[in-house]
NUDODO-700836 format. One line per 5 residues: their letters; for each residue x, y, z of C-alpha. Coordinates in steps of 0.1 Angstrom, whole numbers, padded with zeros to 4 digits, always signed. Layout:
REM residues N
A	X:Y:Z; ...
//
This chain:
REM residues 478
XXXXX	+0157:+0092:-0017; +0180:+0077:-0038; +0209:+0056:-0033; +0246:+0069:-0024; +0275:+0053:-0040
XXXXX	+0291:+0046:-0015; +0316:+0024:-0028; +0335:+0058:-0045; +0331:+0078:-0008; +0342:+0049:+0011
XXXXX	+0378:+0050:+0024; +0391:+0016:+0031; +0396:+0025:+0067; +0356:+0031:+0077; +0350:+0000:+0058
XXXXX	+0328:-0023:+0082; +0344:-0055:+0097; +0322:-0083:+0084; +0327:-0116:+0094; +0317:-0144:+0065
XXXXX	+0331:-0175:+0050; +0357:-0178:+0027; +0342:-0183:-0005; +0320:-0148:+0001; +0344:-0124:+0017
XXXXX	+0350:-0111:-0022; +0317:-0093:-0016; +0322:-0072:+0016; +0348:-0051:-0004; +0313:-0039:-0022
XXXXX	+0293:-0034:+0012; +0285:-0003:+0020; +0281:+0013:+0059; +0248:-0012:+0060; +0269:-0040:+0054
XXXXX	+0249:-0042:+0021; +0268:-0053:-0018; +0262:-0027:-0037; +0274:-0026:-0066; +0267:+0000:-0099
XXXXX	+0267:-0003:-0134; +0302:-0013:-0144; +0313:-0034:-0110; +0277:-0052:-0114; +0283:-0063:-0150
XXXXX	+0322:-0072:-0147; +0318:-0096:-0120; +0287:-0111:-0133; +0303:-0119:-0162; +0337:-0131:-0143
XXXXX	+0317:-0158:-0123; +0288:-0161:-0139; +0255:-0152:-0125; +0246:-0188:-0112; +0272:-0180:-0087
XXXXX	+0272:-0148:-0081; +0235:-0152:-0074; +0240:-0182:-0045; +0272:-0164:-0034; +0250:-0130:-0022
XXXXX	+0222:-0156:-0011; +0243:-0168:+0017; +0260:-0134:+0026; +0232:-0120:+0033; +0220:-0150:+0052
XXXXX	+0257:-0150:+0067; +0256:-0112:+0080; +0218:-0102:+0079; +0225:-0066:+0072; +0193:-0045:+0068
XXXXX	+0169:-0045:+0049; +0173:-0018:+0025; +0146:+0003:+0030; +0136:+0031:+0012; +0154:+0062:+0020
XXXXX	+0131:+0085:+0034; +0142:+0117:+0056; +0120:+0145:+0077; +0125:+0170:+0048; +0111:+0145:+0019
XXXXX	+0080:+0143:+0043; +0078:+0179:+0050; +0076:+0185:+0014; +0055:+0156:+0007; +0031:+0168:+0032
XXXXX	+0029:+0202:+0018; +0027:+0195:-0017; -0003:+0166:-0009; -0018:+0195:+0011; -0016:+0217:-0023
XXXXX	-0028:+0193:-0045; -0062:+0199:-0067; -0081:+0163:-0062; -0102:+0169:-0086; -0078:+0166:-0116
XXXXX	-0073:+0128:-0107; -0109:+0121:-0112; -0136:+0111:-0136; -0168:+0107:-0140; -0184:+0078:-0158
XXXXX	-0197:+0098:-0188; -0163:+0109:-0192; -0138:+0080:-0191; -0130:+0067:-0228; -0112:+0029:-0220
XXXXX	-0138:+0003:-0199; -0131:+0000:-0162; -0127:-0033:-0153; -0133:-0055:-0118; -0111:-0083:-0106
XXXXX	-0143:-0102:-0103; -0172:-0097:-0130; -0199:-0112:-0116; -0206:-0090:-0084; -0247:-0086:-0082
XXXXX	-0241:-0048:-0085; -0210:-0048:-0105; -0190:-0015:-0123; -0205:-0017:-0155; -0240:-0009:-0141
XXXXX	-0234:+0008:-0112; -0203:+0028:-0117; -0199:+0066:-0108; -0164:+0073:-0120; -0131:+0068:-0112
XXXXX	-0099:+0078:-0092; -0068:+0077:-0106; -0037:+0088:-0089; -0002:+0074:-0084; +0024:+0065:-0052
XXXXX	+0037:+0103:-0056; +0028:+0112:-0021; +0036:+0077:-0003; +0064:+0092:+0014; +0042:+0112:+0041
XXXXX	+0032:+0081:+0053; +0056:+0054:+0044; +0086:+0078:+0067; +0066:+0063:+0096; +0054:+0024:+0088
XXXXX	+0074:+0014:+0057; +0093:-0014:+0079; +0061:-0029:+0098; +0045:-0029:+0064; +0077:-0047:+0053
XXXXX	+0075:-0072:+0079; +0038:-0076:+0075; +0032:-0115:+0063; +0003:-0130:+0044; -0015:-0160:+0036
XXXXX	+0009:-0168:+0006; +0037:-0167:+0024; +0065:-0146:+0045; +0069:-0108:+0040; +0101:-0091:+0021
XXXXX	+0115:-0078:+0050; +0106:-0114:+0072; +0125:-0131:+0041; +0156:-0110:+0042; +0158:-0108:+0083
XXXXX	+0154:-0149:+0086; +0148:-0166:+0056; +0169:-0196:+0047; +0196:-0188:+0018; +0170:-0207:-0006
XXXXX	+0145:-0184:+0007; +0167:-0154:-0004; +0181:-0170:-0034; +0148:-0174:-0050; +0141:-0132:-0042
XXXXX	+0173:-0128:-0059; +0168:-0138:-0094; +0155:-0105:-0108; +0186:-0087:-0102; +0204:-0102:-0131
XXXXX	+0168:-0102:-0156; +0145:-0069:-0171; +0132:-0055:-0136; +0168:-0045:-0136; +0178:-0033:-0168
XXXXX	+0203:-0066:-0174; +0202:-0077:-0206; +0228:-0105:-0227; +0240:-0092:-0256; +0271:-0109:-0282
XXXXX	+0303:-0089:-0284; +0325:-0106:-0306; +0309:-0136:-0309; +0308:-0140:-0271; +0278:-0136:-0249
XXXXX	+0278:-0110:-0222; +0253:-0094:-0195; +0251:-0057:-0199; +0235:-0032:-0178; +0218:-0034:-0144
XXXXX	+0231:-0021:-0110; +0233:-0038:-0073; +0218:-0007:-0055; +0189:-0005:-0027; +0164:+0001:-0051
XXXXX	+0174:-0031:-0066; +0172:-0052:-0037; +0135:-0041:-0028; +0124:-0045:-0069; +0136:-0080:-0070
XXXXX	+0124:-0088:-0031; +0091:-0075:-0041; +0082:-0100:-0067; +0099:-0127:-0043; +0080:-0119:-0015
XXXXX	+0045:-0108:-0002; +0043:-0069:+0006; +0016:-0053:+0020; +0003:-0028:-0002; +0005:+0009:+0011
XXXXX	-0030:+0031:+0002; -0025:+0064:-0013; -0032:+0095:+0012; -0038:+0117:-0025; -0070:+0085:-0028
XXXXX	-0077:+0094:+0011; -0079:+0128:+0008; -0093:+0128:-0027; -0124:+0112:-0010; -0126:+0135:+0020
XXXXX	-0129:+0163:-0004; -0154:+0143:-0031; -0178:+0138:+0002; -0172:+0173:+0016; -0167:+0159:+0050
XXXXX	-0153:+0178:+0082; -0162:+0149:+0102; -0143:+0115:+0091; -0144:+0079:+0104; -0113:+0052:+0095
XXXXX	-0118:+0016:+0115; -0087:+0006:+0102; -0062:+0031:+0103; -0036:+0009:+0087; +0000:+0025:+0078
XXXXX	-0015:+0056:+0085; -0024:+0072:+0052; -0059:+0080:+0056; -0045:+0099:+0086; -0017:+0117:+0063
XXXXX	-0050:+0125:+0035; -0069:+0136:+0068; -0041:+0162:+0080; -0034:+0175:+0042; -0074:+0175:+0032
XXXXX	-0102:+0205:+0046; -0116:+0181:+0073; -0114:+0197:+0106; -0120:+0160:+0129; -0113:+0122:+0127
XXXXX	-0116:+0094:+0147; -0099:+0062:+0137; -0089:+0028:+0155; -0063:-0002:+0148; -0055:-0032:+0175
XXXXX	-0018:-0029:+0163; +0002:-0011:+0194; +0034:-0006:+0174; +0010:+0014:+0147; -0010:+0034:+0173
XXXXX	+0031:+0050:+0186; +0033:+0060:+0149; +0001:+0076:+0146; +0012:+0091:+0175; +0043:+0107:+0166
XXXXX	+0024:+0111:+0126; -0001:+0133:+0146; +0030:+0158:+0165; +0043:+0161:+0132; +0014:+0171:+0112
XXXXX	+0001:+0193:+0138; +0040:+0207:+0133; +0038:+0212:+0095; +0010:+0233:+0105; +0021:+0258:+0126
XXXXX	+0013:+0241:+0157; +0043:+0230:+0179; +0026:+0221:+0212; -0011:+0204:+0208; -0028:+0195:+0234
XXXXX	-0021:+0160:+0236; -0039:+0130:+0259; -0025:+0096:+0255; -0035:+0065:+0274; -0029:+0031:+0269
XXXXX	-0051:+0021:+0246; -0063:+0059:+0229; -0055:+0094:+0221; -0069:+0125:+0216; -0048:+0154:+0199
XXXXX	-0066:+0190:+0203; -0047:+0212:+0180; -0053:+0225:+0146; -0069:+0199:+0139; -0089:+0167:+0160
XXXXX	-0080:+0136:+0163; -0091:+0104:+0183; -0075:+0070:+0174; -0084:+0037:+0196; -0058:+0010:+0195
XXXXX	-0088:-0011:+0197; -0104:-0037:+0171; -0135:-0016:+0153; -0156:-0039:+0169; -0150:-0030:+0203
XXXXX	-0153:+0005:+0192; -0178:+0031:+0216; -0202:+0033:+0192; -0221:+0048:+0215; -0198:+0083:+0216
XXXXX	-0194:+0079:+0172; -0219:+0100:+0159; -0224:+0132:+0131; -0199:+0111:+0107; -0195:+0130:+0077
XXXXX	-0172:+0105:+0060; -0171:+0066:+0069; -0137:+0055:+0049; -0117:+0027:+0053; -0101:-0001:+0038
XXXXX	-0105:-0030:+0062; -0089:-0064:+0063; -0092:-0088:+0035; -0103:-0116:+0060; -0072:-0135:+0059
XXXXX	-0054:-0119:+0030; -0029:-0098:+0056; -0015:-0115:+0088; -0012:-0077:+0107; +0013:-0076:+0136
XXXXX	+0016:-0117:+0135; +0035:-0130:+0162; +0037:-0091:+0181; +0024:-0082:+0210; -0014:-0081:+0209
XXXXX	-0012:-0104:+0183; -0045:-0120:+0199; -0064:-0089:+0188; -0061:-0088:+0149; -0092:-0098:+0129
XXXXX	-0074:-0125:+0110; -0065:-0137:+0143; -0096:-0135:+0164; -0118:-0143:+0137; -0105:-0176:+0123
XXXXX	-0132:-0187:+0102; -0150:-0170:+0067; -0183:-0167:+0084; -0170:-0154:+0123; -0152:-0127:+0102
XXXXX	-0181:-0116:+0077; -0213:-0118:+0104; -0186:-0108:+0138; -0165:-0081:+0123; -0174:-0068:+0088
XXXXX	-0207:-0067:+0089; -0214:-0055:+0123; -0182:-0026:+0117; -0200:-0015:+0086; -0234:-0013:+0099
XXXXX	-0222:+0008:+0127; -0199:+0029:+0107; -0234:+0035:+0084; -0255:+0044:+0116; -0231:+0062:+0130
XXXXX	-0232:+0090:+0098; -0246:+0127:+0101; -0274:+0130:+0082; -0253:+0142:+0050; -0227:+0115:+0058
XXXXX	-0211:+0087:+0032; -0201:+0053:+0041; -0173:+0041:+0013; -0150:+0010:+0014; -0127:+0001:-0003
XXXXX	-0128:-0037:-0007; -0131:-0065:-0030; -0137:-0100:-0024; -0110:-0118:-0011; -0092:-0148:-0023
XXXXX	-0072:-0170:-0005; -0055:-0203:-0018; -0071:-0202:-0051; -0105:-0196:-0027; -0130:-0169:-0037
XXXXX	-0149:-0157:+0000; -0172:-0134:-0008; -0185:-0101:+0012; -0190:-0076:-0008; -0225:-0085:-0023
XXXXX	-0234:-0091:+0012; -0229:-0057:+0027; -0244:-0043:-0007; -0282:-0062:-0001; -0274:-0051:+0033
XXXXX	-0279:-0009:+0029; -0291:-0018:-0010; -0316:+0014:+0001; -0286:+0035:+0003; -0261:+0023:-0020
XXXXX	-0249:+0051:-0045; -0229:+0025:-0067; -0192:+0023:-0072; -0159:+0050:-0075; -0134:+0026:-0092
XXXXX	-0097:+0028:-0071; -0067:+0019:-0103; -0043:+0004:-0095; -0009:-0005:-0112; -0014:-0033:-0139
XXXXX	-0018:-0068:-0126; +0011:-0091:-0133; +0005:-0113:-0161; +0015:-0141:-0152; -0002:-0142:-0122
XXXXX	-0032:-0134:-0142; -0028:-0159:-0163; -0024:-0193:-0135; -0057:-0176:-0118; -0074:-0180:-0150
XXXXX	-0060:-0213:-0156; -0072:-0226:-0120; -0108:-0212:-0132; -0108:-0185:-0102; -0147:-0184:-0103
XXXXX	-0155:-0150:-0115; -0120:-0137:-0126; -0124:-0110:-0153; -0112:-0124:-0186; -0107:-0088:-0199
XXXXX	-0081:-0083:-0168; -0038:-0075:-0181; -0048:-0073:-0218; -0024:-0051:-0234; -0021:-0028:-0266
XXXXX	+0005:-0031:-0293; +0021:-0003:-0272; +0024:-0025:-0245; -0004:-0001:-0225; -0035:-0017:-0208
XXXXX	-0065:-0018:-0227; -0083:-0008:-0199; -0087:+0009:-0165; -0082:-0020:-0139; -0097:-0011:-0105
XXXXX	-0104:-0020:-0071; -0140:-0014:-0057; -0148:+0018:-0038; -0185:+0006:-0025; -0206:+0038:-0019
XXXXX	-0236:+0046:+0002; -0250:+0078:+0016; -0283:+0096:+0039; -0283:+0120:+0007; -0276:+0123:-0027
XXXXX	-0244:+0144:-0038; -0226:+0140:-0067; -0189:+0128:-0058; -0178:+0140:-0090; -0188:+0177:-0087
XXXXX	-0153:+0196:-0089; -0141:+0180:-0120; -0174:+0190:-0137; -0175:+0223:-0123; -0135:+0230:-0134
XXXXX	-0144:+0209:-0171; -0177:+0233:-0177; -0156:+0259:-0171; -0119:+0256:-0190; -0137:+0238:-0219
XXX	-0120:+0225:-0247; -0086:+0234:-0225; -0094:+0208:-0200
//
């Protein structure tokens, strides 16, 4: 998965012809078969230091504009998700949880002033990392890429047809920290040191550019299928497929899922025929229609490119496991400007209160009625905010099944940035956690920071039963 160099296996001959102005062409002697600069560790530092990274900074902006080469995606081949597949499907879940009586740092909430908030109502936590993204991520990773927001154009939008601004202001982390560059004096003379030009450079420094829609981990997906003990599971938002990767790699024998997104619905497709393959099964029986399909093989599956309102509720029943993680209202503009555009949530639902009381609500409700008696409704979702806007749902659907709500598993996630942090606490977001990016003197967070995992169930199990069964019984070794 990582880069090439290129520039040492390239023979001036197989060089791609690229066509830019004058002023630039220095550059294409460092593209690689992509049309991409790439340039390592001594190349990157020599020329920045020869002209200066104010130039060399405007002078990539506007090749890229110039020859809109691809954008460097993560490399990602059939064998990495293969193995991906099979070690997720190995993988002990219980080892990346933890049960409240057990965790040692406080758990914090974006928000702290929920009605039924962590600190009274938390069960535990999950805490895993991206190691298993690749199963997935083989499939979406460039819809995800091209996926806008409400803040502003996607990395993969910015580099395809962004203005050179727009791709001059992504750029400026490739000569800073995220990339190892630092000045140092030689001599009395100042110089940049370290840092490389190289794909994974690109997407670092794009990243904190650009908006990117966040990928969920399948280990969290299938970490919940096996905390519920659930053959039976329900996703209403299937997403970039990862619950559908957790599904396949996790004991649950059947799930139904839907998303309105046509270009998704040919990956689950094609997720589905491989899965099925990793597991022995090269010919399931497959049905595909326009607008479903049903895979009988070693496992089944039923996806609806359909909004989960327009689901047949009617047919969903004996859910064992309700999981999802829907749309943040606005947060995500899904498939904007695609085909089918028309049915998106963020689309179809335009204001706060058509989206909370038309689509969340209602989905929830019938994802909760449509459990087996033993079945768990979770979701993962915290309350949105949208220019500087706090909308909230989640106390909502909370009074909603209050009979039935089991409290909260806490989701970490990576630490927040702190800058960000710090100009949402300085525009007085109304409930923003003051204890949220604080670090140690080792530069470690002080704290778990999570997002929300809203629990209820038809019966009481605890969620956190392997990790105490494996704790009772290593002891002091666990």
């Amino acid at each position: 998965m990582k880069d090439v160099k290129t520039q040492s296996l390239f023979v001036e001959k197989n060089r791609p012809v690229i066509n830019v102005s004058k002023e630039i062409q220095y550059l294409t002697k460092y593209a690689n078969e992509e049309k991409i600069p790439i340039l390592y560790h001594e190349d990157f530092a020599k020329l920045t230091n020869e002209i200066g990274v104010d130039k060399f900074r405007k002078d990539l902006s506007q090749y890229i504009y110039e020859v809109r080469p691809p954008y460097p995606t993560q490399d990602i081949t059939m064998e990495d998700v293969a193995k991906t597949f099979f070690s997720l499907k190995d993988t002990y879940t219980y080892q990346y949880t933890k049960p409240q009586e057990d965790i040692i740092k406080n758990v914090n909430e974006k928000h702290d002033d929920y009605k039924y908030p962590y600190k009274t109502h938390g069960l535990g936590i999950i805490d895993t990392s991206g190691t298993h993204n690749a199963v997935s991520n083989y499939y979406h990773q460039l819809l995800r890429l091209n996926c806008p927001s409400a803040r502003g154009k996607a990395v993969a939008n910015t580099w395809s047809e962004g203005t050179a601004n727009d791709i001059w202001r992504c750029l400026k982390a490739c000569w800073g920290g995220i990339n190892n560059m630092k000045e140092v004096e030689i001599n009395g003379v100042k110089q940049r040191m370290g840092g490389a030009l190289t794909k994974d450079a690109y997407r670092s420094t794009f990243r904190l550019g650009s908006f990117i829609a966040t990928q969920f981990k399948p280990l969290v997906a299938k970490t919940i299928y096996t905390m519920t003990k659930a053959e039976k599971v329900l996703d209403t938002s299937c997403g970039w497929g990862d619950r559908l990767a957790g599904f396949y790699t996790s004991n649950a024998k059947e799930y139904i899922g839907s998303d309105p997104n046509p270009f998704t619905f040919l990956k689950y497709i094609q997720q589905t025929k491989d899965y099925e393959k990793f597991l022995g099964n090269n010919n399931p029986d497959l049905h595909i229609e326009e607008n479903f399909f049903h895979c009988n093989g070693v496992k089944k599956v039923t996806i609806y490119r359909s909004g989960a309102e327009n689901l047949p509720w009617q047919d969903i029943k004996n859910i064992d496991c309700s999981f999802t993680s829907p749309p943040y209202f606005s947060t995500e503009k899904y498939n904007e400007g695609g085909d089918k555009e028309e049915d998106q949530s963020w689309k179809k639902f335009v204001t706060f209160d058509d989206w909370l009381y038309k689509f969340f609500m209602p989905v929830s409700i019938n994802c909760f009625n449509s459990l087996s008696d033993k079945g768990h409704l979770l979701i993962n979702i915290i309350d949105p905010t949208i220019k500087s806007k706090r909308y909230r749902c989640c106390d909502v659907i909370v009074d909603e099944l209050l009979d039935s709500y089991k409290g909260i598993v806490g989701m970490t996630m990576a630490q927040r940035p702190l800058k960000r942090t710090a100009i949402q606490r300085k525009n007085n977001e109304k409930g923003l956690n003051e204890n949220l990016a604080l670090m140690d003197d080792d530069n470690k967070l002080l704290a778990h920071y999570i997002e929300n995992i809203w629990c209820f169930g038809k019966n009481n199990i605890d969620y956190f039963e392997d990790y105490k069964t494996e704790r009772d019984r290593q002891g002091s070794l666990f």
